[in-house]
C-alpha positions in Angstrom: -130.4 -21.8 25.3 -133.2 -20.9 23.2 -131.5 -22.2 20.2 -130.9 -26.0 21.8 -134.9 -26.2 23.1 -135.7 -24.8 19.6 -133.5 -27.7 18.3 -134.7 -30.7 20.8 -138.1 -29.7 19.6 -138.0 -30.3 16.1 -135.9 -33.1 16.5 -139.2 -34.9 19.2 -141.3 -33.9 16.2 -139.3 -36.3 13.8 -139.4 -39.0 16.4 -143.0 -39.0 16.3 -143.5 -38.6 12.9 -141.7 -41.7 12.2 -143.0 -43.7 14.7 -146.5 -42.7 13.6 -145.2 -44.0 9.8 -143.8 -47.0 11.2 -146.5 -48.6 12.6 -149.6 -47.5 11.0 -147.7 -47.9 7.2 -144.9 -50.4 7.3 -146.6 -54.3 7.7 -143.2 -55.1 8.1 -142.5 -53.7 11.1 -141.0 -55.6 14.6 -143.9 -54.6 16.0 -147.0 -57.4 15.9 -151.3 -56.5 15.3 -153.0 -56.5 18.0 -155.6 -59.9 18.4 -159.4 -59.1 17.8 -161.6 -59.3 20.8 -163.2 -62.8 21.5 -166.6 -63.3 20.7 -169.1 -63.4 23.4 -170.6 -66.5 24.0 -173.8 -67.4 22.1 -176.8 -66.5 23.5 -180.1 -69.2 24.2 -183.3 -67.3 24.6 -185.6 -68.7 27.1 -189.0 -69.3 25.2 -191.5 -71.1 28.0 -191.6 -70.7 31.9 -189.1 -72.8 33.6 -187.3 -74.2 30.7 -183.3 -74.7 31.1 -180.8 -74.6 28.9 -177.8 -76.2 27.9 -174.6 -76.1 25.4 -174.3 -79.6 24.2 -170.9 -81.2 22.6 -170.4 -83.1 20.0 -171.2 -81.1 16.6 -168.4 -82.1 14.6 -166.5 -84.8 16.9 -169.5 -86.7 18.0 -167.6 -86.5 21.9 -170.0 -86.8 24.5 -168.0 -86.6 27.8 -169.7 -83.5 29.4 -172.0 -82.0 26.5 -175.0 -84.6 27.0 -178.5 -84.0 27.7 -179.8 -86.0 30.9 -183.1 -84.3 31.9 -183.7 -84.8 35.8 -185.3 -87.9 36.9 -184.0 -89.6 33.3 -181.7 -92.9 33.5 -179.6 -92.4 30.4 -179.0 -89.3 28.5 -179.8 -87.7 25.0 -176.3 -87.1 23.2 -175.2 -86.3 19.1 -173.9 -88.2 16.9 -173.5 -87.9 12.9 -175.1 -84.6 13.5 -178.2 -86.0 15.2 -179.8 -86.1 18.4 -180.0 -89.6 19.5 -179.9 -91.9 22.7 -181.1 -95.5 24.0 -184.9 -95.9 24.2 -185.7 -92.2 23.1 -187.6 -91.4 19.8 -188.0 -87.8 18.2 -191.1 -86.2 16.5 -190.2 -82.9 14.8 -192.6 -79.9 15.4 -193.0 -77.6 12.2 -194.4 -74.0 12.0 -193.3 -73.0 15.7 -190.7 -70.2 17.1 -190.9 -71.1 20.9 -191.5 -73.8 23.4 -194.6 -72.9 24.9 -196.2 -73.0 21.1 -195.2 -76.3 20.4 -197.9 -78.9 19.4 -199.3 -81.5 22.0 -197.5 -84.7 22.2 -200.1 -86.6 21.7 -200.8 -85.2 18.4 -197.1 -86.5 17.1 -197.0 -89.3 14.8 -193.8 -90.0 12.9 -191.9 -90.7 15.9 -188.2 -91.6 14.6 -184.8 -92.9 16.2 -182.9 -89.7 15.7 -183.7 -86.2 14.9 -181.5 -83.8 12.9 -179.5 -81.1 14.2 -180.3 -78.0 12.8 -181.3 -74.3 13.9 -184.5 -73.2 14.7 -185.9 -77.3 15.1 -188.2 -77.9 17.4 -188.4 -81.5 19.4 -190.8 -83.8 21.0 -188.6 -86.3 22.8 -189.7 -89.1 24.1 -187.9 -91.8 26.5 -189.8 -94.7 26.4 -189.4 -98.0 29.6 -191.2 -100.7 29.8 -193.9 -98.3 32.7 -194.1 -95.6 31.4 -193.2 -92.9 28.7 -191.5 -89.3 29.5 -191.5 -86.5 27.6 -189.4 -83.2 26.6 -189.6 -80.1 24.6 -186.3 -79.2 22.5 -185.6 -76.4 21.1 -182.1 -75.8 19.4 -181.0 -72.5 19.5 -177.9 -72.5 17.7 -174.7 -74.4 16.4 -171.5 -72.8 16.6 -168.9 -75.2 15.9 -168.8 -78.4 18.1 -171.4 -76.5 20.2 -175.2 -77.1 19.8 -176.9 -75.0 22.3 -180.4 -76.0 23.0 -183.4 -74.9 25.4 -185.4 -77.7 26.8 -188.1 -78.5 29.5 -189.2 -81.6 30.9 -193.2 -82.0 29.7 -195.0 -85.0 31.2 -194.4 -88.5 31.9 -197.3 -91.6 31.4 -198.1 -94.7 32.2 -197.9 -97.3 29.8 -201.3 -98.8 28.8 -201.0 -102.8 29.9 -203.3 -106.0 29.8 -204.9 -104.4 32.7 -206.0 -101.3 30.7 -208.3 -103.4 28.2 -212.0 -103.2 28.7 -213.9 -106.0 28.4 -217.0 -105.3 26.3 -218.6 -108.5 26.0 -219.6 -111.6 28.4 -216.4 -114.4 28.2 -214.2 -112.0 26.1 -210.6 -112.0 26.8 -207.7 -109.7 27.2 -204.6 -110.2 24.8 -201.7 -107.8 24.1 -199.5 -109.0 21.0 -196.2 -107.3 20.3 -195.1 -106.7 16.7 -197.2 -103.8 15.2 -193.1 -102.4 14.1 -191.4 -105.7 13.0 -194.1 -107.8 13.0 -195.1 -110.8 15.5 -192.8 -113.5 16.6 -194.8 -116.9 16.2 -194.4 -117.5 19.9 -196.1 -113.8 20.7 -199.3 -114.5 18.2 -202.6 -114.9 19.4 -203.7 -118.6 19.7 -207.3 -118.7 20.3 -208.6 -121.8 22.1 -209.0 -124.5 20.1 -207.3 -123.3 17.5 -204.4 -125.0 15.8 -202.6 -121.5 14.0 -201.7 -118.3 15.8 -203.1 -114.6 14.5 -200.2 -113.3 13.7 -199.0 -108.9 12.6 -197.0 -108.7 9.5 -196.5 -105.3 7.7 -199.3 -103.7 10.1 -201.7 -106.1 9.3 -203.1 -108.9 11.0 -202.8 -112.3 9.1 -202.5 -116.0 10.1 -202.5 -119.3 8.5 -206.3 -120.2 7.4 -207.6 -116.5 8.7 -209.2 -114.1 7.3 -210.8 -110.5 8.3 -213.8 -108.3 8.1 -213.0 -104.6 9.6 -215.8 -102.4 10.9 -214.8 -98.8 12.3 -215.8 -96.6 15.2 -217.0 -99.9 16.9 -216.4 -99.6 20.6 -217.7 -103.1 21.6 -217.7 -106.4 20.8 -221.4 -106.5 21.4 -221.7 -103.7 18.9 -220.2 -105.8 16.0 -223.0 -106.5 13.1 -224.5 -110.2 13.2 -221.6 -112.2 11.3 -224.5 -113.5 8.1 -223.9 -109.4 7.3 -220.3 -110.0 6.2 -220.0 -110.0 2.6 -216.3 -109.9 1.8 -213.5 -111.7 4.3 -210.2 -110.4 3.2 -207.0 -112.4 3.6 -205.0 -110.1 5.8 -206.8 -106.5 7.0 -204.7 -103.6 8.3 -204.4 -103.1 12.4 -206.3 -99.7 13.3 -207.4 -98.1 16.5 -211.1 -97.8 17.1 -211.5 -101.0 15.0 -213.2 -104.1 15.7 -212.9 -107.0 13.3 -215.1 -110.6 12.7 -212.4 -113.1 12.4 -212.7 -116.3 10.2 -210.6 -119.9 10.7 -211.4 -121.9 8.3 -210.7 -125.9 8.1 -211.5 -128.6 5.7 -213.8 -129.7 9.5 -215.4 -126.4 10.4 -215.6 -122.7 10.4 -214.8 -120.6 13.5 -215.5 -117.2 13.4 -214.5 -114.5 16.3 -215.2 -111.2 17.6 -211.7 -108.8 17.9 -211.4 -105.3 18.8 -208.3 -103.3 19.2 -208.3 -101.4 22.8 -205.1 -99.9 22.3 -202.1 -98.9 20.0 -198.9 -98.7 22.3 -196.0 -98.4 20.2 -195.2 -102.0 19.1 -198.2 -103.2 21.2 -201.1 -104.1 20.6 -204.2 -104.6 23.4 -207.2 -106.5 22.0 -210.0 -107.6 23.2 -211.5 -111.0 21.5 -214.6 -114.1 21.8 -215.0 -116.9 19.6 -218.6 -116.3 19.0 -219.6 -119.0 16.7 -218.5 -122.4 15.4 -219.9 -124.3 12.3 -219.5 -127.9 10.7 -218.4 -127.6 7.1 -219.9 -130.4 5.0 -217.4 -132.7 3.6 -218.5 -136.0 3.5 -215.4 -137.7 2.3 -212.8 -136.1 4.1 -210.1 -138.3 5.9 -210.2 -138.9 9.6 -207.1 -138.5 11.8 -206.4 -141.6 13.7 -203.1 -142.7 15.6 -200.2 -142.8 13.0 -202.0 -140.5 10.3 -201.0 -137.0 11.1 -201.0 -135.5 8.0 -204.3 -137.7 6.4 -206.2 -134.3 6.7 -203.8 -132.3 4.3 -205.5 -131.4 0.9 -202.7 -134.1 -0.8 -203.7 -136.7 0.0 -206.1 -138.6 -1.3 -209.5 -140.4 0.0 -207.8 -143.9 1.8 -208.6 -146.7 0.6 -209.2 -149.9 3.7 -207.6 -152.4 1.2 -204.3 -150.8 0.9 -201.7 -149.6 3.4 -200.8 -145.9 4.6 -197.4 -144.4 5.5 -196.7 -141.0 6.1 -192.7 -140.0 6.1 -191.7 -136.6 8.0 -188.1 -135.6 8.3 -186.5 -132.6 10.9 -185.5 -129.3 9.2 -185.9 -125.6 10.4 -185.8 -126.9 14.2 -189.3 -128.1 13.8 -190.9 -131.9 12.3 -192.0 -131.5 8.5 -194.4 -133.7 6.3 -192.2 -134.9 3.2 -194.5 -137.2 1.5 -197.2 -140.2 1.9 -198.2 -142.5 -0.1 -200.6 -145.7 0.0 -199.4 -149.1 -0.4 -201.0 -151.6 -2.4 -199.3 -155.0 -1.1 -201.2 -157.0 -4.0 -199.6 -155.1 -6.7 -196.0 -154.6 -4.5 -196.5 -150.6 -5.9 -197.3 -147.6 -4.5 -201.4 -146.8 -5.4 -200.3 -142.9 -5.2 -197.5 -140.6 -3.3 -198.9 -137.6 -2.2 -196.8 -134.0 -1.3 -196.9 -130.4 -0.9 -194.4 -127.2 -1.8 -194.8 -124.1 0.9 -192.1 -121.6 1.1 -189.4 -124.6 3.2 -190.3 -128.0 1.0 -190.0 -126.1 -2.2 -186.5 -124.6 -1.8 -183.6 -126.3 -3.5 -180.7 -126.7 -1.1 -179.4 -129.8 -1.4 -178.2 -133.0 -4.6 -179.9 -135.6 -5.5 -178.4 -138.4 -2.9 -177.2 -141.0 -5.4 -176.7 -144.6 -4.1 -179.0 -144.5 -1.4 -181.6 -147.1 -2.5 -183.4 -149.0 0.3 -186.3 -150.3 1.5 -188.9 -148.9 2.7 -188.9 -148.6 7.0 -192.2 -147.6 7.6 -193.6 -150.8 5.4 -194.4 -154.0 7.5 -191.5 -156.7 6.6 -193.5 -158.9 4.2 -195.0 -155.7 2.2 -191.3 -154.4 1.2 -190.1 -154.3 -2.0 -186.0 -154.5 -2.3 -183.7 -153.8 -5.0 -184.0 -157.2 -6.1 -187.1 -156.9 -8.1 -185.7 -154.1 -10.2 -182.8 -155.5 -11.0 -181.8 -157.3 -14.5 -185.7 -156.5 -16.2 -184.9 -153.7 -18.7 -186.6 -150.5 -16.8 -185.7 -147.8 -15.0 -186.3 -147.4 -11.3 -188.0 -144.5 -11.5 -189.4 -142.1 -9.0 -192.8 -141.1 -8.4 -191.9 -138.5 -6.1 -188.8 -137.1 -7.9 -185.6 -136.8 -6.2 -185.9 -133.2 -7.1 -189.3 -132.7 -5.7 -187.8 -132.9 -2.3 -184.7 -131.4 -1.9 -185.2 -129.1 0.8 -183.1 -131.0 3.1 -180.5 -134.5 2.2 -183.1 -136.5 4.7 -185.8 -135.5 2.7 -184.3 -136.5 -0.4 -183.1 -139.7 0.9 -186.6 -141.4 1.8 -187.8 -140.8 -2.3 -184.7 -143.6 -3.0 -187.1 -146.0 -0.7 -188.7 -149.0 -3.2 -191.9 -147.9 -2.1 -191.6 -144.9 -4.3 -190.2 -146.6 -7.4 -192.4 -147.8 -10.5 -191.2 -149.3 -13.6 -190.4 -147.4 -16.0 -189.2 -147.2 -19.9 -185.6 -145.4 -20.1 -186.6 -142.7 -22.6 -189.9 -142.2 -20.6 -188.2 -141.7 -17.3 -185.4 -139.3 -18.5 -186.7 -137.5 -21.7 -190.5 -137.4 -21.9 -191.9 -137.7 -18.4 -189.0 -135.7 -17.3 -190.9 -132.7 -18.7 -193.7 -133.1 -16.5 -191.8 -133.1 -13.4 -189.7 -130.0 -14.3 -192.8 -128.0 -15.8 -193.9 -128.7 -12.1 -191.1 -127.8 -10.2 -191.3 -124.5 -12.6 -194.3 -123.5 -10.6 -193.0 -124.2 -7.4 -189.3 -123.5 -7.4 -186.9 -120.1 -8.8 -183.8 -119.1 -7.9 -183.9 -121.1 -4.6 -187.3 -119.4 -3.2 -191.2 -120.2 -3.1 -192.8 -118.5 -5.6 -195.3 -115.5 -4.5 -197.8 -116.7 -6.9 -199.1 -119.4 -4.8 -199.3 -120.3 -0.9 -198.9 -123.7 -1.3 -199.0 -126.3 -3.6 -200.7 -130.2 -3.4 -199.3 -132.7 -6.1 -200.5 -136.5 -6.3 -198.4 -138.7 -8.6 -199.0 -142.5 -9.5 -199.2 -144.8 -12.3 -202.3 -146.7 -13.1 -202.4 -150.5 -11.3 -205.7 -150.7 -13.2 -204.5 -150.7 -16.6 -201.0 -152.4 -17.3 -198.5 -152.6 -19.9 -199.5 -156.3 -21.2 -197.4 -158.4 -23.3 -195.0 -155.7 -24.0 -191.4 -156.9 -26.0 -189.7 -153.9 -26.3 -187.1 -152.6 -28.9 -184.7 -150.7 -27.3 -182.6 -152.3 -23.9 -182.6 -150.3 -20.4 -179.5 -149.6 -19.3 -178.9 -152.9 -18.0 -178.6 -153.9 -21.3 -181.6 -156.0 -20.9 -184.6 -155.8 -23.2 -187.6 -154.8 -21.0 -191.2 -157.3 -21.4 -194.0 -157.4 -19.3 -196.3 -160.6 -19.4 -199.9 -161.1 -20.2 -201.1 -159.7 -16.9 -198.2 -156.4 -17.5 -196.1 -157.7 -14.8 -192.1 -157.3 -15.2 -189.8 -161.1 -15.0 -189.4 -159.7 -11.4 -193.2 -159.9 -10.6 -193.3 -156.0 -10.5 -197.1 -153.6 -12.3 -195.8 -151.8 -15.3 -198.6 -149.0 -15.7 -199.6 -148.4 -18.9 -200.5 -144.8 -17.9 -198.7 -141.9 -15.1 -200.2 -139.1 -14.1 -199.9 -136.0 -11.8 -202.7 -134.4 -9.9 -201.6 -130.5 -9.1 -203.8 -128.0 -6.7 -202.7 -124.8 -5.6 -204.0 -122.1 -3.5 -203.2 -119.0 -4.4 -201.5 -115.9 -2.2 -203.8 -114.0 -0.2 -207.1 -115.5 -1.1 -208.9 -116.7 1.6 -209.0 -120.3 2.3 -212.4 -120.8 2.7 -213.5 -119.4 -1.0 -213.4 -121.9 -4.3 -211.8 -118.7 -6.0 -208.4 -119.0 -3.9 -207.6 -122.7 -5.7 -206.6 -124.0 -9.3 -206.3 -127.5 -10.1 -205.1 -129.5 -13.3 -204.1 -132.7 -14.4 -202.0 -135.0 -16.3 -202.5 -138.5 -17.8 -199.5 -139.6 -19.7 -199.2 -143.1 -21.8 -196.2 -144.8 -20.7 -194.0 -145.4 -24.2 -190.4 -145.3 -25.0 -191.4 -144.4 -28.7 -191.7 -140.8 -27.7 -188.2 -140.1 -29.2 -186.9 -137.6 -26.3 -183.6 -137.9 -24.2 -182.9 -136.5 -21.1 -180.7 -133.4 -22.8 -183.4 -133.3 -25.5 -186.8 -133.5 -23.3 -190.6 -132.4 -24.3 -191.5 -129.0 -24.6 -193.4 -127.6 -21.9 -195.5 -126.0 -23.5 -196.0 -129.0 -25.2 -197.0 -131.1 -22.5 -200.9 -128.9 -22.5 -201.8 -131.3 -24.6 -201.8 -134.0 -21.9 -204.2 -131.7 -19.2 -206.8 -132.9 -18.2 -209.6 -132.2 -15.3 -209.2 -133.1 -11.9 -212.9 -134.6 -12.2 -211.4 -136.6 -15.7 -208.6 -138.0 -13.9 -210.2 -139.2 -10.9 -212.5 -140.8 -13.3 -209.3 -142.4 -15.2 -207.7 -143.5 -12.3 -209.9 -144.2 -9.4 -208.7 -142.1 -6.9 -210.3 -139.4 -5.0 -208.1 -136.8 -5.4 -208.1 -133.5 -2.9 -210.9 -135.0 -0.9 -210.1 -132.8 2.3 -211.4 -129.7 0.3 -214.8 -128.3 1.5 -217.3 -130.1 -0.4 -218.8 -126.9 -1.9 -214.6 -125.6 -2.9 -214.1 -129.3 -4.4 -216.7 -129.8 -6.7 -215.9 -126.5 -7.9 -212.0 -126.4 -8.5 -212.1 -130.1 -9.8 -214.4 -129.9 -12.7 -212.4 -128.1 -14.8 -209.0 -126.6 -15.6 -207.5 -122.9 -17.1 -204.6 -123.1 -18.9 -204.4 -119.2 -18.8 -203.9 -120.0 -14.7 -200.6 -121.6 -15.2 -197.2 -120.7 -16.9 -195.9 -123.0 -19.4 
């Protein structure tokens, strides 16, 4: 008996000793490893007085079913998405240098408010949810990210009314209340400022307040309208000026007819908002005693192209319909004695310069706007040797096919010498059109530009027998008064009358403007084709002063200028100004 319990011993004292073998050495075995313990959830610290926390979702998978952010009392929520924080109507301004809620920065002290703030451990967040009321803020703290999981801490701050019309203080007696949106994107024409009386609106662009013939003066820390030096103190009016808080500005419109200048002061900076507070103080009559007067039918008669009228002759103005708005696309004044245009007068902005469309062949007529026994058909320029050529180029005026249609009309068309009209003059339009017109856009250099073209009714081409045939095949001749077989003026000399104001100069300042001219002798012995035209640079030897060619021609060119700008701009020319 001894001997068997002796035996059964030894042989439990193998079993265990390879079972102990088995499983702690042999990977192989039937037996699997245990799992490791699951991780304990992460932990969110609690770093301010009645914060909350929360595990959001949507990390890695942007899912937002469940792990969203929707602080009591708040319409929509704050959920991730490309591994940002994001949501409709809120903003987020990152705190720097903080480790807990109640150490964050004042709200109010935030000022690179964004769309979305990036996820990342240990960031700190002012969140604000903006409506059209008020504005609501929240502290954020994230905690950690563990996979999908971004745990955060948060609190609910402070909400605020949103500063309206209502909040603007009137400083001065008569001064009115304006909020303009914009300050972000810039203002919608329809949301400027239109003072009254007033044809243009102040407008925001780039943070800056601008407008069509304004310009600024800033003074800071000014808390009143009635605190705003006397207007004689301003020295230098800039053409746009940037929009600040604690600022108040004098404003300056400036027209060919008068000067009006304005208090402004901004009350308020509300995110895209802007609350002013603004008088017209003063108004003053420019001197300009040979300006045009607008009457019934002459719309456009105060534009700086077109020249002084003259009683004897008959105006017309054309406009066509482009942009979802009535544009000016030329003038010109008729002189019935001579059956030819005196001059045609245009401008190039950023919409009449722009090449969009052919020149519209075959659509010669008369002109509408002429009485019927003042029009000139395609009868008189038929069978006599020259050209129908334009004054107003076809090219000048192809921002729209309407616009280009009305320069076929007779009462734009002058005589003219085949190689003069498609090789030398040619030149002249194009070096034009060069300082108007690339790659289909307005060049920056200018704001606009004026232009004046004609021939001179004064001085004809008399008892001309040319050499070379048109391309009628008939051999041009004028008579002994320079008239064409038809009865039509052949001038002896064309010319072009350019002014352009240049960007961001104010309008009321001789400084802003350039002006040159051109007087070209009307030849077909100049020996250039239309593929082989003048040089441009060439054609400097034909400038002339805006003062030399009114005194070659007759005309009173730019008349609408302010006296004091026109005598200045027109008595003399730069060729350094313009590109050749």
């Amino acid at each position: 008996m001894k001997e068997l319990l002796k035996k059964n011993f030894f042989l439990l004292l193998a079993l265990c000793a390879f079972t102990a073998c088995s499983t702690s050495d042999d990977p192989t075995g039937d037996e699997p490893f245990p799992e490791p313990p699951v991780p304990a959830e992460k932990v969110i610290e609690t770093t301010e007085e009645g914060s909350l926390k929360l595990v959001m979702l949507g990390y890695e998978d942007n899912l937002t079913e469940g792990g969203v952010l929707q602080p009591e009392g708040f319409a929509v929520p704050v959920y991730i998405k490309d591994k940002k924080l994001c949501g409709t109507s809120y903003t987020f301004a990152g705190c720097s240098a903080v480790k807990r809620l109640d150490a964050m920065h004042d709200f109010s002290t935030m000022v690179d408010w964004k769309e979305q703030g990036t996820i990342a451990e240990g960031a700190f967040y002012w969140i604000r949810h903006t409506t059209d009321a008020e504005y609501a803020y929240v502290k954020l703290r994230i905690a950690y990210v563990d996979g999908n999981k971004v745990g955060v801490e948060y609190k609910v701050a402070s909400k605020q009314k949103r500063p309206d019309i209502d909040d603007i203080e009137i400083t001065e007696s008569g001064a009115k209340a304006f909020v303009m949106k914009g300050l972000s994107n810039g203002t919608d024409v329809a949301d400027g400022l239109q003072p009254e009386g007033l044809s243009s609106k102040i407008l925001v662009s780039d943070k800056c307040f601008t407008g069509e013939n304004y310009s600024w003066a800033g003074f800071a820390d000014v808390q009143k309208l009635s605190d705003l030096p006397e207007v004689t103190a301003v020295t230098n009016w800039e053409r746009t000026i940037a929009v600040s808080k604690e600022m108040a500005y004098w404003v300056r419109y400036a027209t060919p007819q008068e000067n009006v200048y304005l208090k402004l002061r901004v009350a308020y900076i509300d995110g895209d908002n802007i609350g002013m507070e603004y008088a017209i103080s003063l108004r003053e009559t420019v001197v300009n005693g040979n300006a045009n007067t607008v009457t019934e039918g002459r719309n456009y008669v105060t534009d700086y192209a077109i020249p002084h009228l003259n009683t004897d002759n008959y105006y017309v103005e054309h406009v066509v319909s482009a942009d979802n708005q009535t544009l000016f696309n030329y003038a010109l004044e008729w002189n019935n004695d001579m059956k030819h245009a005196q001059w045609v007068a245009f401008s190039f902005d950023a919409t009449t310069s722009v090449k969009n469309v052919k020149r519209s062949e075959d659509t010669w007529a008369v002109d509408p706007l002429l009485p019927a026994d003042m029009r000139v058909d395609n009868k008189l320029h038929t069978n006599d040797g020259f050209d129908r050529g334009h004054l107003c180029a076809s090219d000048d005026r192809a921002f729209s096919t309407d616009a280009n249609k009305q320069t076929f009309y007779f009462s734009n068309i002058t005589p003219q010498f085949n190689s003069f009209n498609g090789g030398y003059w040619l030149t002249f339009e194009q070096l034009l059109l060069s300082w108007v017109r690339k790659d289909k856009s307005f060049l920056g250099t200018y704001d606009k530009v004026y232009v004046v073209k004609g021939g001179t009714l004064d001085r004809l081409l008399l008892n001309y027998t040319g050499n070379k045939a048109g391309q009628d095949g008939v051999m041009p001749t004028t008579d002994d008064k320079g008239f064409t077989p038809k009865g039509l003026p052949v001038p002896r000399y064309y010319y072009i009358a350019v002014l352009a104001h240049r960007s961001g100069q104010p309008a009321s300042e001789a400084s802003a403007y350039q002006a040159i001219g051109f007087l070209v002798e009307h030849r077909d012995d100049y020996g250039y084709t239309f593929e082989h035209p003048l040089k441009r640079e060439d054609a400097q030897a034909y400038a002339v002063s805006i003062d030399n060619l009114e005194q070659e021609t007759g005309i009173d060119f730019f008349c609408n200028l302010p006296d004091v700008i026109e005598d200045e701009v027109e008595k003399a020319y730069n060729k350094a100004d313009w590109a050749w």
